[in-house]
C-alpha positions as CSV (number, residue, x, y, z in Angstrom):
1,X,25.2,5.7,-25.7
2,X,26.0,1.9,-25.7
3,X,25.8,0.0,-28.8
4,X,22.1,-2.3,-27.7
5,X,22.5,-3.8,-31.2
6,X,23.3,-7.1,-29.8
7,X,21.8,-7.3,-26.4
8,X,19.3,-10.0,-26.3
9,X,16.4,-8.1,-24.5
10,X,14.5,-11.3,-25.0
11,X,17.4,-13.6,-23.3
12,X,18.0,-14.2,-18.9
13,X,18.9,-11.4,-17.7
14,X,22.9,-11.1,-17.9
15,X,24.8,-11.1,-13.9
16,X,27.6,-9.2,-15.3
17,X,25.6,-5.9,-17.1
18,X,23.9,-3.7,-14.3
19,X,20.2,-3.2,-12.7
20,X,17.9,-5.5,-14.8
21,X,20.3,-6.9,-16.7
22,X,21.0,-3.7,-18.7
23,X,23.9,-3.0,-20.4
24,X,24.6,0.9,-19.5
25,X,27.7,2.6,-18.0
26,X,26.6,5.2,-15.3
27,X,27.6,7.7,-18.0
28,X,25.2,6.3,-20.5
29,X,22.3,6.1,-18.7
30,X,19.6,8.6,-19.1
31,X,18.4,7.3,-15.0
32,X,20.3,6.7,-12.8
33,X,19.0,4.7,-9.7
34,X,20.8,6.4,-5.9
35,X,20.5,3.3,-2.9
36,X,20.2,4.7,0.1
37,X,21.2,2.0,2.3
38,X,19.3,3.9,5.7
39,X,16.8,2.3,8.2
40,X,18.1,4.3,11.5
41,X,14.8,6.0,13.2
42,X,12.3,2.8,11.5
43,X,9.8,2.5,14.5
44,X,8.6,-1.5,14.1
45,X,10.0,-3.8,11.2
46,X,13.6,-3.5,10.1
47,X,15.8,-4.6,7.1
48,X,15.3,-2.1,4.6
49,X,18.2,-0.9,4.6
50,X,19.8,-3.6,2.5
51,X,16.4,-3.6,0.2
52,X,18.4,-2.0,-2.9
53,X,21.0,-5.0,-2.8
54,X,17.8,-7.3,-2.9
55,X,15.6,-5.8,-5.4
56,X,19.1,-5.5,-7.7
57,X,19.2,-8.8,-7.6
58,X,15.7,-9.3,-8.5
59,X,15.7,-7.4,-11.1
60,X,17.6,-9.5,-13.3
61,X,14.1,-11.8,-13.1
62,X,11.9,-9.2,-14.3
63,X,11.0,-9.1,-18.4
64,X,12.2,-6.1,-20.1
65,X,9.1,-5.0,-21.7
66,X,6.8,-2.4,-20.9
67,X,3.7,-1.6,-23.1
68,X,3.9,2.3,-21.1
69,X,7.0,2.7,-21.8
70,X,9.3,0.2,-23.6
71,X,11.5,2.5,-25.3
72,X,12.5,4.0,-21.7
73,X,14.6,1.3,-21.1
74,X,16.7,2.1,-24.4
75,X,18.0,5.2,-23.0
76,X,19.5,3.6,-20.0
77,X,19.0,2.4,-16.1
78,X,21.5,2.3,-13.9
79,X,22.1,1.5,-10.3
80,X,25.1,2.9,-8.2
81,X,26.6,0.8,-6.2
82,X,25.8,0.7,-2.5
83,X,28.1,2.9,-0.2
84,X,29.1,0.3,2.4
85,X,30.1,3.3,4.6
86,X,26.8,4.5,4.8
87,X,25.4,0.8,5.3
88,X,27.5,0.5,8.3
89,X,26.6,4.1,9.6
90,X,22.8,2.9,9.7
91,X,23.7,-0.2,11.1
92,X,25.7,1.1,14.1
93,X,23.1,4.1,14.2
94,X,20.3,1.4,14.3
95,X,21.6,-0.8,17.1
96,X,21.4,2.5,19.2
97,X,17.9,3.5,17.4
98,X,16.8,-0.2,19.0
99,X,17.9,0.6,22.6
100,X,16.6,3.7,22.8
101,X,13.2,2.9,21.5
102,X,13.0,-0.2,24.0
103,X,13.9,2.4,26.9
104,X,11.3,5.1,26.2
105,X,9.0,2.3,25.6
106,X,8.8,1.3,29.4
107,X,7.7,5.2,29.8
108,X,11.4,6.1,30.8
109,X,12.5,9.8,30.7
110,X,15.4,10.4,28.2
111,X,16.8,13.2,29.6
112,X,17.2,11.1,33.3
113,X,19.4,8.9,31.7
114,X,22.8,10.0,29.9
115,X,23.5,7.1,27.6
116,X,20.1,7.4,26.1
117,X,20.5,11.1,25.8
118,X,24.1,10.8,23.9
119,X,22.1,8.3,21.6
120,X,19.5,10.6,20.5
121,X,22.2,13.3,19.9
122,X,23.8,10.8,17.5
123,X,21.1,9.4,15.5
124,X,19.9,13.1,14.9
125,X,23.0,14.1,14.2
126,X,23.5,10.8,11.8
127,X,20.6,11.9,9.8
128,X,21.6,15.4,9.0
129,X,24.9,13.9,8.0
130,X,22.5,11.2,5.9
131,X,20.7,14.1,4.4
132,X,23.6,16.2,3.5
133,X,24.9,12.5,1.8
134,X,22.1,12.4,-0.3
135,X,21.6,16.0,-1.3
136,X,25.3,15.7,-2.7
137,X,25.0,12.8,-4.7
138,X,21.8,13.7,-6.5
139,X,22.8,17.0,-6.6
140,X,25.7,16.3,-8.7
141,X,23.6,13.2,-11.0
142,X,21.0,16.2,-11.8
143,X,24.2,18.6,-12.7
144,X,25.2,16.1,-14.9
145,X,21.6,15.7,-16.7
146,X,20.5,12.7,-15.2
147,X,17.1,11.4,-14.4
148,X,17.1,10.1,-10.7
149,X,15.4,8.1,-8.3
150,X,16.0,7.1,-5.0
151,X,15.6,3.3,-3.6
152,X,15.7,3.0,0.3
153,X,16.2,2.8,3.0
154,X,13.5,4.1,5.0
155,X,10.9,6.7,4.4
156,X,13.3,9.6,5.8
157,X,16.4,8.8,3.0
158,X,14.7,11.3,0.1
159,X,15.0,14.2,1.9
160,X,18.2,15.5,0.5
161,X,17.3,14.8,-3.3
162,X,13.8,16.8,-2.6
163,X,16.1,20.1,-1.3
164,X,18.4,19.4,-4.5
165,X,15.3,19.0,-6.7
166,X,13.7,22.3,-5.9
167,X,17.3,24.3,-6.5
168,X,17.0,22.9,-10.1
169,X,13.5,23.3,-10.9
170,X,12.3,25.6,-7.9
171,X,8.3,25.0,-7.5
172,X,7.1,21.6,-7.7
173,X,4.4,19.3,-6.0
174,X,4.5,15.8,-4.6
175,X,2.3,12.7,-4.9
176,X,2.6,10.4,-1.8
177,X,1.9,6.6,-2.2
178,X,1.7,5.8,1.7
179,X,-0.3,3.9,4.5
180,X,0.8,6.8,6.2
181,X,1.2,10.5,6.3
182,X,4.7,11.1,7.6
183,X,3.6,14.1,8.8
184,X,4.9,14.2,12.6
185,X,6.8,17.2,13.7
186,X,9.2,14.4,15.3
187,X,8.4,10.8,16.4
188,X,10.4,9.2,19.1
189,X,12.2,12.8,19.5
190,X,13.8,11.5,16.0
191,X,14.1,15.5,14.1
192,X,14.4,13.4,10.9
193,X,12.2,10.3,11.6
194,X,10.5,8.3,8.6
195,X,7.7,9.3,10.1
196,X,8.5,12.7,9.7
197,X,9.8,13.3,6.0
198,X,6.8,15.0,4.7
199,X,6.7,17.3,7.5
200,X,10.3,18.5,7.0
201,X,9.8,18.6,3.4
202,X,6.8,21.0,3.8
203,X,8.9,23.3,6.5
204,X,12.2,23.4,4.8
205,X,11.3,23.5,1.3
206,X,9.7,26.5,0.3
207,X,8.8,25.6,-3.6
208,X,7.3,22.6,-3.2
209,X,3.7,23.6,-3.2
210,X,1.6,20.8,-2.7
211,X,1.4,17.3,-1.2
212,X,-1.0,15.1,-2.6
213,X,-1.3,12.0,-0.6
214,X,-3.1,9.0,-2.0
215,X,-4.1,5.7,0.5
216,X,-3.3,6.5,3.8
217,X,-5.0,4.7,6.2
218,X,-3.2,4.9,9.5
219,X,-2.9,8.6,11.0
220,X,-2.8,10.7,14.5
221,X,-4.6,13.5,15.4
222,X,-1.4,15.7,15.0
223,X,-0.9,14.9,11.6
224,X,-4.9,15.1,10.7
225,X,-4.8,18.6,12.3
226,X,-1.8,19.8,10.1
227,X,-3.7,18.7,6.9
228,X,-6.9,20.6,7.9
229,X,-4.5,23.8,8.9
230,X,-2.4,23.9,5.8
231,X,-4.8,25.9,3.8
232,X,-4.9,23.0,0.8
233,X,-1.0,23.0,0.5
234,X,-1.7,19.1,1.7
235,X,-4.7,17.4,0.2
236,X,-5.3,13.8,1.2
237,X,-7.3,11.4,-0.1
238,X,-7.8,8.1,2.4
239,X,-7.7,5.2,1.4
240,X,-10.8,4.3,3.6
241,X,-12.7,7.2,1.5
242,X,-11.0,6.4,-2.1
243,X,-13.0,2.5,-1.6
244,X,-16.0,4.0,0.0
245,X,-16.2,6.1,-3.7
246,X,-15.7,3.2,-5.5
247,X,-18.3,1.0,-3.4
248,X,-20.7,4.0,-4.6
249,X,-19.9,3.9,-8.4
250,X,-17.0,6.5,-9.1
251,X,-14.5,4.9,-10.8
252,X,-10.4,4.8,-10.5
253,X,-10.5,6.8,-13.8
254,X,-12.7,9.5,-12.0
255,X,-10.9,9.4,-8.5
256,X,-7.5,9.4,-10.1
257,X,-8.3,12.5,-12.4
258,X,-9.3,14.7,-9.7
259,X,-6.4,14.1,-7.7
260,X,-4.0,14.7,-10.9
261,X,-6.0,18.3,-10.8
262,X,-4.7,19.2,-7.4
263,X,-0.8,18.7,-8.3
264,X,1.3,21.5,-10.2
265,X,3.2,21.4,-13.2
266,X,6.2,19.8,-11.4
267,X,5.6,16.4,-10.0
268,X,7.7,14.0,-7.7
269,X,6.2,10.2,-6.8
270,X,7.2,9.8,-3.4
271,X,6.4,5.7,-3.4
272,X,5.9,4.0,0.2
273,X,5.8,0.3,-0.8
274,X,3.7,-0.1,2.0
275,X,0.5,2.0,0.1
276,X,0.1,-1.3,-1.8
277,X,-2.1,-3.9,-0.2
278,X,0.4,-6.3,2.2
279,X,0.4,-9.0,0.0
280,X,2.8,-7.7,-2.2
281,X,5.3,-6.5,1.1
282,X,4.3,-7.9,3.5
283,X,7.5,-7.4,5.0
284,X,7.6,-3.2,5.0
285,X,8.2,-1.5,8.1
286,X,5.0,-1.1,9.3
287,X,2.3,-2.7,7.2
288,X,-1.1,-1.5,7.1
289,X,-4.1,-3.1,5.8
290,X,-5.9,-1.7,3.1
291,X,-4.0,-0.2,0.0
292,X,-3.7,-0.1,-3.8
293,X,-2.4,-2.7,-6.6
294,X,0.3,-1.6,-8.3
295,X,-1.1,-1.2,-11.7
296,X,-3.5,1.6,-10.1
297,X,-0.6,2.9,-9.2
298,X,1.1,2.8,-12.6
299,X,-2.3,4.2,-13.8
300,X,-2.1,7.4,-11.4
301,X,1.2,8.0,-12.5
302,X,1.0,7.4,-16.3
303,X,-2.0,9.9,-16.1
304,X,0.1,12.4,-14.4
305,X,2.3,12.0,-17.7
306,X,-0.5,12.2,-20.0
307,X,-1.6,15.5,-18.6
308,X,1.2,16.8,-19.8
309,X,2.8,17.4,-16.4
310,X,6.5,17.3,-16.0
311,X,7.9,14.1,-13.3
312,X,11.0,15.4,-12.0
313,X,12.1,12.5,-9.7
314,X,10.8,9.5,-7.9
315,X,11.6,7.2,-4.5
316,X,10.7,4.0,-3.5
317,X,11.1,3.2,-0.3
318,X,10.4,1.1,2.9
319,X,10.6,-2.6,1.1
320,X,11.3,-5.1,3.6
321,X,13.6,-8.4,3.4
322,X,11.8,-11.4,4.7
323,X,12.5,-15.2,3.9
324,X,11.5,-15.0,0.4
325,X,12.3,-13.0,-2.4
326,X,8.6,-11.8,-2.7
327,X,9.1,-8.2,-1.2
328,X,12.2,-7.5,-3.7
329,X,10.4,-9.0,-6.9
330,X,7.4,-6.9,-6.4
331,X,9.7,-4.5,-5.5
332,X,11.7,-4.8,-8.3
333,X,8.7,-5.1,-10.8
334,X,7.7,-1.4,-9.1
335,X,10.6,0.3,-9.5
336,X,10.6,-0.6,-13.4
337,X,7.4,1.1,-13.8
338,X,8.7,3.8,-12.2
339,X,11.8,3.6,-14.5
340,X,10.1,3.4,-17.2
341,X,7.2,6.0,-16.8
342,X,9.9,8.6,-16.0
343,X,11.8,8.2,-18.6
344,X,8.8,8.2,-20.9
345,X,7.6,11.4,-19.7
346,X,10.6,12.9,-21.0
347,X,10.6,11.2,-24.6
């Protein structure tokens, strides 16, 4: 473990220690942070692909102490570096992604039209190879006793870390911070499409149990039909319905302890940036209005903790870049909670 004796945790945070101005190694680090630099099948807003590079930078803003969890940071955070290969895979992938998407949008058929047809091949095939990426590197960080989390990228970058997850701890259950249910059998003929994580999650991963989504508030009648055929393995709580219980005098402590009920022992946050209300990203793929602050959030999650369930892993995903640094710093400011709250649960 480093010697913290004299870092300043007080002092600006220093540009030549890592991810919040920490001064860990990769190998001293009890987390370790994976950027997934991939925004390929993104449907409306781009640019988080380079997110991770902005909320890094961000992070050396943000005051190292957390009243949840202050000593997790004393364990060590790290953040890998971003793999420009994989940047530039998602960038060629995307300019693709964009053409297509403009074609079938004028109600063109793919299959009439080769080019467009040889595209869709290669994005799919991009995001296995994406997958397969991920599920390697967090694969060999859990091998090596590390606490991981995942910063996108898109929606569809956590897949690979969810299929190494349940090989080391075999049944588990998710809680989904979205706007949305990602829940599409394919969108845009995309297999792996943001849109779609949740859905391949649920069909190729056999332990995880449950999903518990919390906020969503835009949904299609494909996705509403799955939830009310999965026999409770997806439970759902709207956001439109979370505020109408509120409005009648339930309160977030209420709400937020019946939806730790439904989750199992195991628990992964699966954290769309875009389940917080737009003001704080209001640069995120595809914004929604509605949605939570994020100390509800931090609330939901610390009372996961508290009930003595195990958090195995986290993402956060789908932070935008616009022309200020707002999405990263409250992007940033997320991701410490997360950080921290992790690492606390296994104090």
């Amino acid at each position: 473990m480093s010697d913290i004796s004299q870092f300043d945790a007080n002092a600006v945070g220093n540009p030549n220690n890592n991810i919040f101005g920490l001064p860990f190694s990769e190998d001293e680090a009890r987390l370790v942070i994976l950027p997934v630099p991939w925004e390929v099948t993104v449907s409306y807003g781009a640019s988080t692909s380079r997110a991770a590079e902005h909320v890094y930078k961000a992070s050396k803003q943000v005051d190292i102490l957390d009243n949840d969890g202050d000593k997790g940071w004393k364990q060590g955070f790290f953040m890998k570096e971003v793999d420009r290969r994989i940047l530039m895979k998602s960038d060629y992938l995307r300019k693709e992604a964009e053409l297509y998407i403009d074609y079938i949008s004028k109600g063109e058929a793919v299959e009439k039209n080769k080019f467009m047809c040889k595209s869709l091949k290669e994005i799919n095939e991009g995001s296995i190879m994406l997958n397969q990426w991920v599920y390697e590197q967090s694969k060999d960080l859990l091998e090596r006793g590390k606490l991981v989390g995942i910063l996108g990228g898109d929606h569809s970058t956590p897949l690979g870390y969810l299929k190494a997850l349940s090989e080391k701890h075999g049944a588990f259950g998710i809680l989904q911070i979205d706007a949305h249910c990602d829940l599409r059998k394919s969108y845009e003929y995309f297999k792996y499409s943001h849109a779609s994580v949740m859905y391949n999650a649920l069909n190729e991963i056999p332990q995880l149990e449950k999903l518990v989504q919390v906020g969503i508030r835009d949904y299609c009648e494909e996705e509403w039909d799955y939830i009310c055929n999965s026999n409770y393995r997806v439970i759902t709580y709207l956001d439109k319905s979370i505020k109408e219980r509120a409005y009648e005098g339930e309160t977030w402590k209420q709400i937020t302890d019946e939806i730790v009920n439904h989750l199992p022992q195991k628990v992964y946050i699966s954290f769309d940036i875009d389940g917080l209300d737009r003001k704080l990203c209001p640069n995120t793929g595809t914004p929604v209005p509605g949605g939570f602050e994020i100390e509800e959030m931090a609330y939901l999650i610390k009372k996961i903790s508290d009930s003595g369930r195990e958090l195995i892993g986290f993402d956060l995903v789908e932070i935008g870049i616009g022309q200020t640094d707002w999405d990263s710093n409250v992007g940033a400011r997320a991701l410490w909670r997360l950080c921290n709250l992790m690492v606390r649960n296994h104090s």
